[in-house]
C-alpha positions in Angstrom: -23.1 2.1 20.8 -23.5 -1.8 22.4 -21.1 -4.1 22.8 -21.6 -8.2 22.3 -19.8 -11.1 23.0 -18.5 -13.2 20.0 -15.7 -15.3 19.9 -14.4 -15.3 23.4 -14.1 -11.2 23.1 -15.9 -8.1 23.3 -16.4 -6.4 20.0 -17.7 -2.6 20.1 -20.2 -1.9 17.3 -22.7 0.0 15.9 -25.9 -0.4 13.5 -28.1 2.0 11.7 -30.6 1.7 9.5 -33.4 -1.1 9.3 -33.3 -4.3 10.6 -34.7 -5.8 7.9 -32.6 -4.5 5.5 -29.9 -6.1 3.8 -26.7 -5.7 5.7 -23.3 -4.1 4.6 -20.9 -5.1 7.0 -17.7 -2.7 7.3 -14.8 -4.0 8.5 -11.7 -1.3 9.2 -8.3 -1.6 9.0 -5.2 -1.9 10.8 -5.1 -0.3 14.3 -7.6 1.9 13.2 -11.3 2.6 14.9 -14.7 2.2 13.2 -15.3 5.8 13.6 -12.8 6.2 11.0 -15.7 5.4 8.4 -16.9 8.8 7.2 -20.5 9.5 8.4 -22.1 11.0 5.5 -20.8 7.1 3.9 -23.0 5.6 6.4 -25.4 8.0 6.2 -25.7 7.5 2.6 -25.7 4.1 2.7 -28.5 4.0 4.9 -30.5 6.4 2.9 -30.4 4.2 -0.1 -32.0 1.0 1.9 -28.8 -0.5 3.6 -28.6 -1.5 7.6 -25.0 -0.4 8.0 -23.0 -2.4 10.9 -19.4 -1.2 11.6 -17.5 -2.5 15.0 -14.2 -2.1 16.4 -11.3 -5.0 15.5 -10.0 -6.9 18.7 -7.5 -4.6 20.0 -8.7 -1.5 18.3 -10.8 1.3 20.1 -13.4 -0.1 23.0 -13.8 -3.7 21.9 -11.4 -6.2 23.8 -7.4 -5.2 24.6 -5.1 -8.2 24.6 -2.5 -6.2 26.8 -0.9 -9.9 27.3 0.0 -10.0 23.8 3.2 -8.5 22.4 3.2 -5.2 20.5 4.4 -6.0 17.0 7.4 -3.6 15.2 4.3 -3.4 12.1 7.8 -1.3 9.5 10.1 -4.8 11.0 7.5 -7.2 10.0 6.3 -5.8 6.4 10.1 -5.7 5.4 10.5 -9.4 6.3 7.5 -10.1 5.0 8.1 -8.8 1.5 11.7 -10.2 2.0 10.1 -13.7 2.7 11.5 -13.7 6.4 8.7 -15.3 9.2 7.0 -13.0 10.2 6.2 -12.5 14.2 2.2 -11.6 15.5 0.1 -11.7 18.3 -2.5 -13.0 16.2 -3.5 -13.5 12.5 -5.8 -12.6 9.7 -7.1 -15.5 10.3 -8.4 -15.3 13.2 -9.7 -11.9 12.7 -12.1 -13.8 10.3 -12.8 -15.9 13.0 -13.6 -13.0 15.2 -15.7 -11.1 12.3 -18.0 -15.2 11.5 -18.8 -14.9 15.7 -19.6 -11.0 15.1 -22.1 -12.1 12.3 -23.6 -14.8 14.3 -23.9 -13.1 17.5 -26.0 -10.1 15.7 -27.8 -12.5 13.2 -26.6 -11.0 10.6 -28.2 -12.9 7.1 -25.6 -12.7 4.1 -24.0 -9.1 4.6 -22.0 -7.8 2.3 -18.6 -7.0 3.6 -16.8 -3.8 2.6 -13.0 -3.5 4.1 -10.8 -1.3 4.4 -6.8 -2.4 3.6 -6.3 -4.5 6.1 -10.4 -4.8 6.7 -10.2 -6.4 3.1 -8.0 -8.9 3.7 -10.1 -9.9 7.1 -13.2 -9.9 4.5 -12.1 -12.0 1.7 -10.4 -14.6 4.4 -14.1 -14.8 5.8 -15.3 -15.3 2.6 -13.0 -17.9 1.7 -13.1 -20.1 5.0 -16.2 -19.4 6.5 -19.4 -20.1 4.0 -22.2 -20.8 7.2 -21.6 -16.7 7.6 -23.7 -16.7 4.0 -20.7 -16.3 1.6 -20.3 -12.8 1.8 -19.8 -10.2 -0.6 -16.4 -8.8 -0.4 -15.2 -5.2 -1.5 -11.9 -4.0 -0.9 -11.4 -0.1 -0.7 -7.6 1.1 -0.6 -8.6 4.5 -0.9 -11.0 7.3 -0.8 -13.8 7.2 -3.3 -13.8 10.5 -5.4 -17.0 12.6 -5.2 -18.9 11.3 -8.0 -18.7 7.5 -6.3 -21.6 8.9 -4.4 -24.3 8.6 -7.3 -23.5 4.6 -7.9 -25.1 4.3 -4.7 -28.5 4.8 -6.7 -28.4 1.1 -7.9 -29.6 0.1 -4.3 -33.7 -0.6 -3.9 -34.9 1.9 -1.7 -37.4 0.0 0.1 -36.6 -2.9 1.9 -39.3 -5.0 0.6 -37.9 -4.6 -3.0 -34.5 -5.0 -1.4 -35.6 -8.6 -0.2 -37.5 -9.3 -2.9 -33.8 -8.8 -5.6 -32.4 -11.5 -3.1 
């Protein structure tokens, strides 16, 4: 799996499928490593006509460490969070976006969709929201698990790519 440059960090990352396919961008959650996506997802997803790119968050797995930063208390800051307190980071959603727009441009990506994963979401709907030149991206929030039977929506996909670009 490569690494690339984007936004003044490394980002680990992986693709499979097609180049030419359309895209589903997967975007994990807090603290938590790409590798966490199941493989028979990806594998699925790829079957069905998809190019599949997951990476690595900064300061997650082998994309870039920001040692300098603090290490937040994550049970401290969702209480005062919820309790309307400020809360203290090292960095924000926000810029997590930001990181995830340079991803997209770095790899060319055309108008992925993005699928997160509870925090993942919330780094995919804030990209959506302030950063339209990444091609106003699909956003799908997954809290949880799919159950089994999930896996035959994933029928509704074109197979072949030309058909695929062609429903664009």
């Amino acid at each position: 799996m490569p690494d690339i440059q984007a936004n003044g960090l490394t980002f680990h990352y992986e693709s499979r499928g097609n180049e030419s396919d359309p895209v589903i961008l997967m975007i994990m959650g807090l603290g938590v490593q790409m590798i966490l996506w199941p493989e028979p997802l990806i594998d699925l997803l790829v079957q069905h006509g998809f190019r599949v790119v997951r990476f690595d968050n900064r300061d997650v797995g082998l994309s870039s460490r920001l040692d300098q930063m603090p290490v937040p208390n994550v049970p401290l800051q969702a209480l005062k969070f919820m309790m309307g307190l400020p809360v203290k980071a090292p960095y924000r959603i926000e810029q997590m976006a930001a990181d995830t727009a340079a991803l997209i441009d770095a790899l060319g990506l055309v108008r992925p969709h993005v699928v997160g994963a509870s925090m993942g979401g919330m780094i995919g709907q804030n990209l959506a929201a302030n950063y339209p030149e990444s091609g106003q991206p699909d956003v799908d929030h997954v809290n949880h698990r799919p159950p089994q039977s999930a896996k035959a929506n994933l029928g509704c996909a074109p197979r072949d790519s030309a058909t695929a670009r062609q429903a664009r």
